[in-house]
SEKOL-83041 format. One record per residue: residue number from 0; residue in one letter; x, y, z of N, C-alpha, C in turn. Coordinates in Angstrom, 3 decimals. Each point is the difference from the previous one (the first is absolute). Layout:
residues N
[NUM "A" [X Y Z] [X Y Z] [X Y Z]]
...
This chain:
residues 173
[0 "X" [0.818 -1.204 0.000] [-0.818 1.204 0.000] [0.857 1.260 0.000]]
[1 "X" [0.802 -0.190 1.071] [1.210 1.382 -0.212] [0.542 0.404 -1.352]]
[2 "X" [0.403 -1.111 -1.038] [0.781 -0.142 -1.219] [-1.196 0.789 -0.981]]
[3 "X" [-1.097 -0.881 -0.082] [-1.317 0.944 -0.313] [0.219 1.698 -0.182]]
[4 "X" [-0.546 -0.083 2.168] [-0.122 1.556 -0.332] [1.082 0.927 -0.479]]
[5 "X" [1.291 -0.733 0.377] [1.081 1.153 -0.578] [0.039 -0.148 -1.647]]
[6 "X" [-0.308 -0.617 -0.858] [0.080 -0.184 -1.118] [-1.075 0.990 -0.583]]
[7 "X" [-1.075 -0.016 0.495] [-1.874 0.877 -0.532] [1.194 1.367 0.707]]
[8 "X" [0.533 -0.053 1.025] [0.012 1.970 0.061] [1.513 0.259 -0.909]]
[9 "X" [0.944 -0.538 -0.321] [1.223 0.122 -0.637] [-0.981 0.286 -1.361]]
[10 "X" [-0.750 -0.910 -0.836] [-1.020 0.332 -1.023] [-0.702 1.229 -0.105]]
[11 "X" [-0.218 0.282 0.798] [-1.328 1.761 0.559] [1.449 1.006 -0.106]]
[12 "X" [0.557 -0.766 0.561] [1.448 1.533 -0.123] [0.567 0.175 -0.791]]
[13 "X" [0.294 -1.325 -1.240] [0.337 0.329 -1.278] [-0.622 0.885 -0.602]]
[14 "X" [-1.315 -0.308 -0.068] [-0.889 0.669 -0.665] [0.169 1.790 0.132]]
[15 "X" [0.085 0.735 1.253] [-0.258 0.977 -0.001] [1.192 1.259 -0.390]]
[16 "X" [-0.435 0.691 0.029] [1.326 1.161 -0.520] [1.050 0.014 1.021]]
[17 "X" [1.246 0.316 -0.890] [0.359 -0.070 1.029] [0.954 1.587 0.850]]
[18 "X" [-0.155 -0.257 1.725] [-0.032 1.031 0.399] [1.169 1.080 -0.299]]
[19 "X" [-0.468 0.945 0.252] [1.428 1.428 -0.266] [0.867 -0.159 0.733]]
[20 "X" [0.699 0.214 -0.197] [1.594 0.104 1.059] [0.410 0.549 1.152]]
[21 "X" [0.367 -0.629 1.029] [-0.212 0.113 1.462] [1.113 1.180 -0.057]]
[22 "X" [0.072 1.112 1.044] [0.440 1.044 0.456] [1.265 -0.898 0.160]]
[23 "X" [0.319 -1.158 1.125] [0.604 -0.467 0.827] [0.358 -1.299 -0.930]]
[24 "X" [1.566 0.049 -0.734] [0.449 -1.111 -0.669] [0.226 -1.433 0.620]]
[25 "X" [0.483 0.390 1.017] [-0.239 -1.122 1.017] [-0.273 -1.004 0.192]]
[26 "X" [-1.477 0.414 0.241] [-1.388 -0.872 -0.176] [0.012 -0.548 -1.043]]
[27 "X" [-0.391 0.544 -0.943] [-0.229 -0.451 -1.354] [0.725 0.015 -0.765]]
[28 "X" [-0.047 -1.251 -0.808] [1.437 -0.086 -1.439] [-0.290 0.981 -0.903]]
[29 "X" [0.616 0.288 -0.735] [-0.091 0.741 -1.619] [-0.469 -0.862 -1.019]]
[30 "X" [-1.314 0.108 -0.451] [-0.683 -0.596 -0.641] [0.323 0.815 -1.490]]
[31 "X" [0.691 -0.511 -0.856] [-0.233 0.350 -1.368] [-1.062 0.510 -0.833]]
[32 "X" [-0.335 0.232 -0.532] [-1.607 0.101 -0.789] [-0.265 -0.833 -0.983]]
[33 "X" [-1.381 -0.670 0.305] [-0.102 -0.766 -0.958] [0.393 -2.045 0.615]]
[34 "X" [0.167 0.226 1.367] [0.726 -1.396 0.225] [-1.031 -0.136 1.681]]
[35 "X" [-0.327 -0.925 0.000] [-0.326 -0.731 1.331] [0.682 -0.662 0.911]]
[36 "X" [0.232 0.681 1.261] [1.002 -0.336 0.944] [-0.869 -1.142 0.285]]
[37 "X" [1.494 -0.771 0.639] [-0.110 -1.026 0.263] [-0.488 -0.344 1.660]]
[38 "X" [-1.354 -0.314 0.355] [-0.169 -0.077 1.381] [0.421 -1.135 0.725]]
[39 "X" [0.125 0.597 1.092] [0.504 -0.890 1.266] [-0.910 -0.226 0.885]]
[40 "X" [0.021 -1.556 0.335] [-1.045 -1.053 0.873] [0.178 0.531 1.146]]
[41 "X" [-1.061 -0.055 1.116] [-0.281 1.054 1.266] [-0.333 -1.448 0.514]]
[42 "X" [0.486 -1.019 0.727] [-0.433 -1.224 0.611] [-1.227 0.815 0.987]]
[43 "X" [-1.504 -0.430 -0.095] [-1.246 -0.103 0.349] [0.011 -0.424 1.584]]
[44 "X" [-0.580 1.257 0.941] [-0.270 -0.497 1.459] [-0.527 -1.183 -0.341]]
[45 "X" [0.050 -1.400 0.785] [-0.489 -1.054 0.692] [-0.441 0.022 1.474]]
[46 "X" [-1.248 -0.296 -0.397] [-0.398 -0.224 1.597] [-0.051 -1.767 0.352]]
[47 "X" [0.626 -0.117 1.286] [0.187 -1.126 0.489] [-1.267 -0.582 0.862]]
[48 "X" [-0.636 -0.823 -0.629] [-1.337 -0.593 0.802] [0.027 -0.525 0.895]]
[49 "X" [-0.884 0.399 1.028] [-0.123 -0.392 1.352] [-1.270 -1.081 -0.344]]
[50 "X" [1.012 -1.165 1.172] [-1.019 -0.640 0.623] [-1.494 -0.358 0.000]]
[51 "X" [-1.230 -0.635 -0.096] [-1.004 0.798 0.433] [-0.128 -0.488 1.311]]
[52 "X" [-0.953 1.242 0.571] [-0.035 -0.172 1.709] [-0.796 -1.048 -0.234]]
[53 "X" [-0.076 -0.686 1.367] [-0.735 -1.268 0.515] [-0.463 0.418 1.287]]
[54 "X" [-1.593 -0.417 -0.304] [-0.758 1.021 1.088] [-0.120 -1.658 1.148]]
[55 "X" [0.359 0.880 0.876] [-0.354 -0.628 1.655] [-1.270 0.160 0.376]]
[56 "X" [-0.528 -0.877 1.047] [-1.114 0.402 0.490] [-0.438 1.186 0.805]]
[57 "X" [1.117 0.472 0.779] [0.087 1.432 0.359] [-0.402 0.935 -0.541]]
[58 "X" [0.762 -0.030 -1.457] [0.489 1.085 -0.903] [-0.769 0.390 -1.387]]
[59 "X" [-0.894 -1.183 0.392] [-0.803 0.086 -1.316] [-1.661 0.826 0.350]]
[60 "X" [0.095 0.687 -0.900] [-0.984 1.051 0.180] [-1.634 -0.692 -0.364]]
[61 "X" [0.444 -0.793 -0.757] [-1.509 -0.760 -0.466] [-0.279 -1.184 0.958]]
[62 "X" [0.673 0.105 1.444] [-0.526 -0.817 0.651] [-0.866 0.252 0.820]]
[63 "X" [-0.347 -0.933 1.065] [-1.177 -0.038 0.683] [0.514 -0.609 1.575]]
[64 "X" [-0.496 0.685 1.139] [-0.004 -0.673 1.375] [-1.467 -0.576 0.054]]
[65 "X" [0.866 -0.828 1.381] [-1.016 -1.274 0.467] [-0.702 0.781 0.679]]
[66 "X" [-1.431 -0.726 -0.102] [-1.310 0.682 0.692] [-0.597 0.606 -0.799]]
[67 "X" [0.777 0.847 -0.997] [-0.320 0.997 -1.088] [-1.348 -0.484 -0.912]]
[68 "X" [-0.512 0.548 -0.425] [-0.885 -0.157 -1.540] [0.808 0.550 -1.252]]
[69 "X" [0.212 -0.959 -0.841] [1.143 0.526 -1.436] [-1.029 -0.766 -1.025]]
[70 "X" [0.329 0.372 -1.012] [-0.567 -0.318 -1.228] [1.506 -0.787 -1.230]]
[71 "X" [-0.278 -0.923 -0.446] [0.600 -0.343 -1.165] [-0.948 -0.419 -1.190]]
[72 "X" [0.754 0.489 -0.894] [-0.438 -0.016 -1.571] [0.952 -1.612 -0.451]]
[73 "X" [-1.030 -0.332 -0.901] [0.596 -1.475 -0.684] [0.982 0.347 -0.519]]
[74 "X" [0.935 -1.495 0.754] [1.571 0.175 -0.817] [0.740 0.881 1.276]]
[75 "X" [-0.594 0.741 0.809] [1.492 0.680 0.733] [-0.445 -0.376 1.111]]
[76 "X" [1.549 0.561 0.715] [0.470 -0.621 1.579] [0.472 0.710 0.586]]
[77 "X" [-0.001 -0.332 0.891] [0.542 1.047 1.049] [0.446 -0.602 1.397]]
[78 "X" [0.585 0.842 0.940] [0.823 -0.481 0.938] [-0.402 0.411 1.074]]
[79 "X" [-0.257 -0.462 1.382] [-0.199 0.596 0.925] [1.233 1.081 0.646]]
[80 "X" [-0.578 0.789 0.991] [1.339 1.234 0.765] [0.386 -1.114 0.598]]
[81 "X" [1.290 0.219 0.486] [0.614 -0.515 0.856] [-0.382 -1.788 0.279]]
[82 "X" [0.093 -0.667 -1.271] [-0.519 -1.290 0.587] [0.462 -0.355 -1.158]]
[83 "X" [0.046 -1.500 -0.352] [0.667 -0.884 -0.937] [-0.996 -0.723 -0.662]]
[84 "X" [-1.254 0.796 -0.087] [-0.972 -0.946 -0.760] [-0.498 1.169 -1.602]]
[85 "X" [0.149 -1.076 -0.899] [-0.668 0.367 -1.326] [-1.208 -0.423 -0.221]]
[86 "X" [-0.589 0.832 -0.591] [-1.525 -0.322 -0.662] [-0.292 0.005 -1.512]]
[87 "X" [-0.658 -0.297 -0.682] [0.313 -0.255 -1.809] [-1.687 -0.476 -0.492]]
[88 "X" [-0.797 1.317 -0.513] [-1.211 -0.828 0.317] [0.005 -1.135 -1.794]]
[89 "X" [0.062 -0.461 -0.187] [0.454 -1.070 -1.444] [-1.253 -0.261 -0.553]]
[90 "X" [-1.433 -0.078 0.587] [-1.060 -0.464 -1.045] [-1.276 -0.194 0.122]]
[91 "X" [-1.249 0.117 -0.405] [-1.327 -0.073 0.144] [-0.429 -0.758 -0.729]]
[92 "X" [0.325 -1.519 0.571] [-0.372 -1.240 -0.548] [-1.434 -0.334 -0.469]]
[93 "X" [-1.140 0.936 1.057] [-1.643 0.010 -0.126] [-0.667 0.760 0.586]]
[94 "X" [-0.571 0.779 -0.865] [-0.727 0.863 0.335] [-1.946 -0.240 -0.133]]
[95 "X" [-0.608 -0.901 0.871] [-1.458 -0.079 -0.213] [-0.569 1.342 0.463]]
[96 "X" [0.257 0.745 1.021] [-0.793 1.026 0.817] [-1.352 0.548 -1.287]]
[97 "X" [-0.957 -0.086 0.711] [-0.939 0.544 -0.996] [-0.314 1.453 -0.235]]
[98 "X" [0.123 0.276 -1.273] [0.016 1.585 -0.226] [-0.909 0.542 0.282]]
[99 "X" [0.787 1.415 0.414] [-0.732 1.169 0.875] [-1.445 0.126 -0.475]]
[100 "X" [-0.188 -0.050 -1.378] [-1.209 0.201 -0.353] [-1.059 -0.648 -0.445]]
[101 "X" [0.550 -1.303 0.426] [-1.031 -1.144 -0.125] [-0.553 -0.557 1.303]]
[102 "X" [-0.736 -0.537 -0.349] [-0.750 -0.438 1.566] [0.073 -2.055 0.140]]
[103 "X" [1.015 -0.230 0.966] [0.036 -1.287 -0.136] [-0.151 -0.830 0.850]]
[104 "X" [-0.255 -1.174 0.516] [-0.452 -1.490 0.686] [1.441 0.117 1.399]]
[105 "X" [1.509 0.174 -1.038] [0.874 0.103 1.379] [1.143 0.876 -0.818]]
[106 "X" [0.289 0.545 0.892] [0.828 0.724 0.085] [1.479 -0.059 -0.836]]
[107 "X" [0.177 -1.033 0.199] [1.526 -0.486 -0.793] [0.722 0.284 0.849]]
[108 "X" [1.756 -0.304 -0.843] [0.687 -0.141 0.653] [1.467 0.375 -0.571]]
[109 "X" [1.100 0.878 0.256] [1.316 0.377 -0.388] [0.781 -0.806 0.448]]
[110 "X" [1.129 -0.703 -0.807] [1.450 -0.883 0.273] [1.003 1.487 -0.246]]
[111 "X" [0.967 -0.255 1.238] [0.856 1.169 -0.528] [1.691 -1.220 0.388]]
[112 "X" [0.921 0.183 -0.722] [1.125 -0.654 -0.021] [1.169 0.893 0.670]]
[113 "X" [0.632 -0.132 0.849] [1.381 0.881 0.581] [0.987 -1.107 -0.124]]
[114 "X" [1.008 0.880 -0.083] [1.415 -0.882 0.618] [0.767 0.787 0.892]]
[115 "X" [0.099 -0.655 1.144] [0.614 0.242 1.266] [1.253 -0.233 0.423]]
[116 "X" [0.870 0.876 0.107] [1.278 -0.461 0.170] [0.542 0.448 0.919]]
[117 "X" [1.335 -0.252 0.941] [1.045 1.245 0.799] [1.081 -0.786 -0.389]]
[118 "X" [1.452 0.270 0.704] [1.201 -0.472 -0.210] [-0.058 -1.123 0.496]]
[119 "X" [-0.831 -0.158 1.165] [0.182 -1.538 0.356] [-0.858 -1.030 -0.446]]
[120 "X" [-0.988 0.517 -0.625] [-0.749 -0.921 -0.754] [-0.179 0.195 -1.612]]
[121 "X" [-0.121 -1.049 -0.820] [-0.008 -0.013 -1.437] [-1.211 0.492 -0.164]]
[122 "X" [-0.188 0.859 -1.732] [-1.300 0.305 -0.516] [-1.068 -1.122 0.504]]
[123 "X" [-1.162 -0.080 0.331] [-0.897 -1.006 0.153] [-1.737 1.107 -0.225]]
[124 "X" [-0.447 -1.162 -1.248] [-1.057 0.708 -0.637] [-1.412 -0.650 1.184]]
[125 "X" [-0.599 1.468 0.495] [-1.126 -0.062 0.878] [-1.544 0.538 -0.720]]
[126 "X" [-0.634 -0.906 0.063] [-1.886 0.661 -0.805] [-0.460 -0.243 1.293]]
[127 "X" [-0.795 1.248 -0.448] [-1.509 0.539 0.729] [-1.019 0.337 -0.388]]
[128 "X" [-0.862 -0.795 0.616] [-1.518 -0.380 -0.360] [-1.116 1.396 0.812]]
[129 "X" [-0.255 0.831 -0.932] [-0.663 1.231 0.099] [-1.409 0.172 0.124]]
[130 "X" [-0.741 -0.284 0.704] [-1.665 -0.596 -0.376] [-0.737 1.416 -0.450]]
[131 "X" [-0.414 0.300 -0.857] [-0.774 1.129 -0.219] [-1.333 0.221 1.163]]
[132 "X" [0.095 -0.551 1.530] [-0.639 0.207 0.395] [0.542 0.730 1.156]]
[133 "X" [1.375 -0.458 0.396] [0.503 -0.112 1.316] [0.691 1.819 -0.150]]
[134 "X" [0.181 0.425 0.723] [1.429 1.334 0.322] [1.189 -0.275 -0.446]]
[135 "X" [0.662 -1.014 0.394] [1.404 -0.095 -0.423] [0.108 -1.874 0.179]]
[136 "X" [1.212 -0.252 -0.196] [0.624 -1.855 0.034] [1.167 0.490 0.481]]
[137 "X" [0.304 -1.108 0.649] [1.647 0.019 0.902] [0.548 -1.432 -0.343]]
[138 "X" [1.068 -0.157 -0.206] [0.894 -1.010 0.695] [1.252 0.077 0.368]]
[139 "X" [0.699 -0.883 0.375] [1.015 0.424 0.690] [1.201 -0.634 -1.218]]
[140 "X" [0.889 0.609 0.446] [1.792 -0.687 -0.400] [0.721 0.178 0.767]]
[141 "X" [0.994 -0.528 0.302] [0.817 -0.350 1.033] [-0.234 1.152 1.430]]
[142 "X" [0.630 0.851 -0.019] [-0.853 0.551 1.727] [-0.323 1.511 -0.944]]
[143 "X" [-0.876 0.023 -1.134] [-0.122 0.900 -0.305] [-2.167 -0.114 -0.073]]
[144 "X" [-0.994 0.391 0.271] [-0.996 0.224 -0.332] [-0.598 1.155 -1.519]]
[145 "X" [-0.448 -0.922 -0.929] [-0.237 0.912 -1.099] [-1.317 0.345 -0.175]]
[146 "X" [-0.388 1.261 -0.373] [-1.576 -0.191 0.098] [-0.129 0.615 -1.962]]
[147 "X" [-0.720 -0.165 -0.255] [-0.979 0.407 -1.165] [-0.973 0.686 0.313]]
[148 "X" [-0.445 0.957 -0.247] [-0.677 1.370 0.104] [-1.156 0.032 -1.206]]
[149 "X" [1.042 0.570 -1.113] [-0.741 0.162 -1.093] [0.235 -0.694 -1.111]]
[150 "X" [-0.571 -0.027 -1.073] [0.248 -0.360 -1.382] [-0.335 1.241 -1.056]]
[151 "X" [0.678 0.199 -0.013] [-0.951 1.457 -1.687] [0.815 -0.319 -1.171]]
[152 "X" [-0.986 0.164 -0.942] [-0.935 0.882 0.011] [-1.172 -1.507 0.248]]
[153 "X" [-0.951 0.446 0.628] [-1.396 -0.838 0.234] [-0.587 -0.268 -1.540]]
[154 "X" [-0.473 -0.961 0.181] [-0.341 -0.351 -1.987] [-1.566 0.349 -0.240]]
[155 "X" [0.068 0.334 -1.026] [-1.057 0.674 -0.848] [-0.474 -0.509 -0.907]]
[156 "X" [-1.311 -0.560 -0.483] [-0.554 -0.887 -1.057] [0.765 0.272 -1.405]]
[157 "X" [0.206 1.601 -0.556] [0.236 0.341 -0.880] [1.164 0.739 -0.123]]
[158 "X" [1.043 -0.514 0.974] [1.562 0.851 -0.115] [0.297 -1.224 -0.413]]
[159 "X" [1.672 0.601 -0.896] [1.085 -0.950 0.019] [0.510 -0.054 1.100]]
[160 "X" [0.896 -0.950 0.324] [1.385 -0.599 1.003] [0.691 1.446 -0.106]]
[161 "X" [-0.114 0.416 1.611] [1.108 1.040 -0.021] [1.027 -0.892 0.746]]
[162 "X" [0.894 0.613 0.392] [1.266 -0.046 0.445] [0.162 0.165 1.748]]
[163 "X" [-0.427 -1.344 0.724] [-0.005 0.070 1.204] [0.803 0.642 1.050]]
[164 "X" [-0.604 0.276 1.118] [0.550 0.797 1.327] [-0.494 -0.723 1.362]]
[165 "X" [1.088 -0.654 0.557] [-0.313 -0.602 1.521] [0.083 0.887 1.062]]
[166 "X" [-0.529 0.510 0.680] [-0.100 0.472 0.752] [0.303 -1.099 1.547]]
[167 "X" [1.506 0.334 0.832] [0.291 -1.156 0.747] [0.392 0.710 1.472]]
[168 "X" [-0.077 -0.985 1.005] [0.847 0.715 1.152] [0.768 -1.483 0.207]]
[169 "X" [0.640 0.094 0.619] [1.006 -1.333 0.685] [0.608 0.758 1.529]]
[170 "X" [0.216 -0.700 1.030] [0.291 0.008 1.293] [0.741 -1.406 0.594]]
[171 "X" [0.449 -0.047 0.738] [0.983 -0.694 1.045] [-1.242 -1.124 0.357]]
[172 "X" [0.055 -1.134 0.203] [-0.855 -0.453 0.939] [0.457 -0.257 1.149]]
């Protein structure tokens, strides 16, 4: 890319007239008339790439404390403050709940998929069974309590599939 750009501007500078004669010989050679000096390569700042940061559970701004109410969107994760547990909500295996604007026999029911992890324990994929009747579903993982809250968007006879949001808390048991 460097070889590139110095080649397109050495080209643009051929092209143009060329300039009048510097006060200060010095600086500038004695250009003949009629002849194109010969330019000299200016080696191109490089910037040296950093790292990328690697967010901690501390440090990461898109996380969430225990006790808390947080929300995740499908596909992302997040970390608790100060604690060694990950959350990853991964999938909405079934969605029966009966839409808002229909009138139905039962209620239905939301599957929501997580994977649960900290340093001392491996990813391990956890579902929860959401009853479109109940407030929330809990279960547990290792000494952590997870609850399920919400599901959105709530389904509608005549929407497409949007793009789910869990609404979660988790606590210590």
């Amino acid at each position: 890319m460097p070889k590139l750009y110095l080649l397109l501007c050495l080209s643009l500078w051929a092209c143009q007239p060329p300039a009048p004669a510097s006060p200060s010989p010095s600086n500038n050679p004695t250009v003949s008339p009629g002849t194109v000096p010969t330019p000299t390569a200016t080696p191109l700042p490089t910037a040296t790439p950093s790292p990328p940061a690697i967010p901690t559970p501390s440090s990461d701004p898109a996380g969430f404390a225990l006790g808390e109410t947080f929300s995740l969107k499908l596909n992302q994760e997040k970390a608790a403050a100060a604690e060694t547990l990950n959350v990853k909500f991964l999938a909405v295996p079934e969605d029966s709940r009966c839409p808002s604007d229909v009138t139905c026999v039962w209620a239905g029911q939301v599957k929501v998929t997580l994977s649960m992890s900290t340093k001392q324990h491996a990813a391990e994929d956890k579902e929860i069974l959401f009853s479109g009747a109940s407030e929330s579903a809990e279960i547990s993982w290792k000494e952590y309590k997870i609850e399920l809250l919400a599901v959105d968007p709530y389904p509608k006879s005549q929407s497409a599939k949007s793009e789910y949001v869990v609404k979660l808390r988790i606590s210590r048991l």
